[in-house]
Each structure stands twice: as C-alpha cells, then as structure tokens.
C-alpha positions in Angstrom: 20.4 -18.0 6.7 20.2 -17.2 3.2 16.3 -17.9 2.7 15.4 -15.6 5.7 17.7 -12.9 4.1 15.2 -13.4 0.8 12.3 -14.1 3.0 13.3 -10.5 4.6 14.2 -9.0 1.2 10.6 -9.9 0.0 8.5 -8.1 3.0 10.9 -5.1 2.8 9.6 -4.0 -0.8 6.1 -5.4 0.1 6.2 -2.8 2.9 7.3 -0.5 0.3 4.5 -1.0 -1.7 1.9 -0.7 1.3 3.4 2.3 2.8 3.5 3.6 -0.9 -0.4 3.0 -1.6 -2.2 5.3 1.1 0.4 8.3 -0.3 -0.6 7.7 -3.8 -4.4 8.0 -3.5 -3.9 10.9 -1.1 -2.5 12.3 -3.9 -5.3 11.4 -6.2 -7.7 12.7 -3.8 -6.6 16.1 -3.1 -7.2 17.2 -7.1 -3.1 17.1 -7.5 -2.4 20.5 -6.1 1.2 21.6 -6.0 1.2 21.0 -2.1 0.3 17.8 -2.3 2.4 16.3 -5.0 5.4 17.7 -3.4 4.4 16.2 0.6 3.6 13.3 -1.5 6.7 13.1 -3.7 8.7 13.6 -0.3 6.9 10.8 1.5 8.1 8.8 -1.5 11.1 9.5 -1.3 11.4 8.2 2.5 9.9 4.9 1.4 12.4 4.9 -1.3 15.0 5.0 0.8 14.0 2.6 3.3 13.6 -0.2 0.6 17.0 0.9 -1.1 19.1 1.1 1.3 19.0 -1.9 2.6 19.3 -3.7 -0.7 22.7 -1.4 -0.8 23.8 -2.4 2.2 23.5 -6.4 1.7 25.2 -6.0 -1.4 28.0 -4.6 0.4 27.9 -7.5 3.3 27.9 -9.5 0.3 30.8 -8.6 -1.1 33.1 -8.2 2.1 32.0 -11.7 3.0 33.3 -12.8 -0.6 36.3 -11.1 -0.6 36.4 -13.1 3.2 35.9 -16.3 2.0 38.5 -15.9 -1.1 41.4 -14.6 1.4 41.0 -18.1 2.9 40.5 -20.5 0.4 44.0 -22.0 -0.1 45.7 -21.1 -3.5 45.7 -24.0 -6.1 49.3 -24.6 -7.1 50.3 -26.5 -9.9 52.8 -29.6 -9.2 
C-alpha cells in the first residue's frame, strides 16, 4: 500500500509540472503584460494547491496512523 501511495505521490507533482507548462509559455507568449502574469500567477496558484495539499494531508494520515499504532503497542516493563 505504501508503493502505490509513492507511485501516486510521483504522478501528482508530474501533473503539476504538465498542468504548470502550457501556463508558463502562455505567459511568455503574450509579451508579459500585467494581465497575463496575474491570470497566470492565479492559475499557478491552483496547481500549487492541488499538489500541496495533498502532500499536507498524507502527512497528517501519517501521523494519526502513528500515534494509532503507538496507543497499541504494549508498554515495555522492566522485571
């Protein structure tokens, strides 16, 4: 389960990156007018988000699922 969350983890900032590309040269071909860095910026932004947050939200899994696993792991006691 672990290699398809990496596996997933991998194609989400590839997406990123794809979705991020067409903006970019947009960008570059409109001359860089005010307008267009702004739609741009705010298209960024979006693709930001979508690759961040679920980075942010794994993390958290990840640490509810520790704390889980350490509520029922028996305490060691010395004898």
């Amino acid at each position: 389960m672990l290699k398809f969350g990496v596996v997933a983890l991998v194609l989400n900032e590839v997406r990123g990156v794809v979705l991020a590309v067409p903006v970019i040269y947009a960008i570059y071909q409109s001359g860089g007018t005010l307008m267009a860095i702004w739609i741009g910026f705010c298209s960024l932004a979006g693709i930001a988000l979508s690759v961040i947050v679920p980075m942010i939200a794994m993390k958290q899994v990840q640490k509810r699922l520790d704390r889980a696993n350490a509520s029922r792991q028996p305490a060691l006691t010395p004898r």
